[in-house]
C-alpha positions in Angstrom: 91.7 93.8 97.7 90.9 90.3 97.0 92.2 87.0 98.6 91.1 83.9 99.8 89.4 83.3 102.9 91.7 80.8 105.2 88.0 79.1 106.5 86.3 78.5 103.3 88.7 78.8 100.7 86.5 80.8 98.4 87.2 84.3 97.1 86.5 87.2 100.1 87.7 90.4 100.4 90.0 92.9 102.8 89.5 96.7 102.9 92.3 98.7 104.1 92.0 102.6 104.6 94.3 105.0 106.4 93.8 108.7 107.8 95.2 111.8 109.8 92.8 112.3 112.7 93.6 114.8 115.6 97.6 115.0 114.0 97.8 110.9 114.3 97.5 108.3 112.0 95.3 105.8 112.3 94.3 102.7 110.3 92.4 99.5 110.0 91.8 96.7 108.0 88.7 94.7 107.5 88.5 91.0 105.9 85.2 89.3 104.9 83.6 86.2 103.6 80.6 86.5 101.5 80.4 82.8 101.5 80.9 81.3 105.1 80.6 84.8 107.0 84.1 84.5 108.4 84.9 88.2 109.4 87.5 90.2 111.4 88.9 93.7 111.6 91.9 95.5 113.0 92.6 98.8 113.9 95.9 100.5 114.9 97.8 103.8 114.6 100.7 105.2 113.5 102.6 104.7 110.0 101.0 101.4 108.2 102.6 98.3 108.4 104.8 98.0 105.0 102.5 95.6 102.9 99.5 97.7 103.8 101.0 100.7 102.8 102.1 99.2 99.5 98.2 98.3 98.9 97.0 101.7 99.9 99.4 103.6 97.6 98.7 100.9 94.7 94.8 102.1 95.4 94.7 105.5 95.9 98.3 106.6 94.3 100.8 108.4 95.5 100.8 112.1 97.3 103.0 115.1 98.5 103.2 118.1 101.0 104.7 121.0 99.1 105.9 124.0 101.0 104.7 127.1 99.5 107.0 129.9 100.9 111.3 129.9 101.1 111.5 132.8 103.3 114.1 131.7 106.3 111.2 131.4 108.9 109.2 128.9 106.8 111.9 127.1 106.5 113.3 126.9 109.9 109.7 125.7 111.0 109.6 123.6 107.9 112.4 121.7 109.0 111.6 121.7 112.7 108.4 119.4 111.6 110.4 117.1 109.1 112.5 116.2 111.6 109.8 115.3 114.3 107.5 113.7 112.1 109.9 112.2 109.8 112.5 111.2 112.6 115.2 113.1 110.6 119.1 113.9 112.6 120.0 117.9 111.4 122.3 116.2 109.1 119.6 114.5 107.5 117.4 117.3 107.0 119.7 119.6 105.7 119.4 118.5 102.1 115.7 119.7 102.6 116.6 123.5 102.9 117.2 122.8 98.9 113.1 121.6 98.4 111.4 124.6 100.6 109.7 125.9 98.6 108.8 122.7 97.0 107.9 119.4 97.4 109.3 118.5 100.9 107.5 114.8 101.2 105.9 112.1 99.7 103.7 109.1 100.8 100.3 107.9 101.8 97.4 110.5 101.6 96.8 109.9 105.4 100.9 110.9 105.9 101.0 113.9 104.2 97.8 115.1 105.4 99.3 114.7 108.8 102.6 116.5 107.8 100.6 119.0 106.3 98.2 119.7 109.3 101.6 120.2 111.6 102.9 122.4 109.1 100.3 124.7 109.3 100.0 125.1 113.3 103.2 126.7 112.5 102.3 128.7 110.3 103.6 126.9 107.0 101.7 127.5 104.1 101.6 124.1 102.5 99.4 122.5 99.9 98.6 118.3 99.4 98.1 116.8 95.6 97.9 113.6 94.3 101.0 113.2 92.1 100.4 113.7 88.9 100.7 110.5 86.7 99.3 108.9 90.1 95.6 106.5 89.4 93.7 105.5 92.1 91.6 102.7 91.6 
């Protein structure tokens, strides 16, 4: 991502990435002057600040969890997960019974890995694309 560096004024770039590692999310974001040398990075975890997210799903598109079985224990588990990783009430998740099987979320490519990998230490069988449609730069 290009912007302008607040030292120099000339052209410098930030780099942003996102990932699932050990069930959490974790992030950072780099910035760099090619021209004065200016320079700082910042790491943190959990779900990305809003107008990093936007840039990360603008770069490498949009993707989703989908659940691969309906039987009643998938989706009891299913739904178990959605609601602790997605902070969902019971009424909130109900209308999720209606995806399983199916596509059960969408976001970042670090988020649904994440969902994804909880899924599956229960026992979900799940699988995560990039939406179709969906170019990363």
């Amino acid at each position: 991502m290009e912007c302008s560096c607040s030292r120099c004024g000339k052209p410098a770039s930030v780099y942003i990435g996102e990932a699932s590692a050990g069930g959490r999310l974790v992030w950072s974001r780099a910035f760099v002057c090619e021209h004065c040398g200016a320079a700082w990075e910042e790491d943190g975890h959990g779900v990305l600040p809003p107008e990093l997210r936007e840039v990360v799903l603008q770069q490498q598109g949009e993707w989703c969890v989908d659940v691969l079985s309906g039987d009643s224990g998938t989706r009891v588990r299913a739904l178990q997960v959605l609601r602790e990783l997605l902070g969902l009430t019971v009424v909130e998740a109900k209308p999720y019974l209606k995806r399983i099987p199916g596509t059960v979320a969408r976001g970042t490519q670090g988020e649904m890995e994440r969902l994804a990998r909880r899924l599956r230490e229960l026992r979900v069988e799940v699988e995560v694309k990039r939406l179709a449609g969906q170019d990363a730069s």
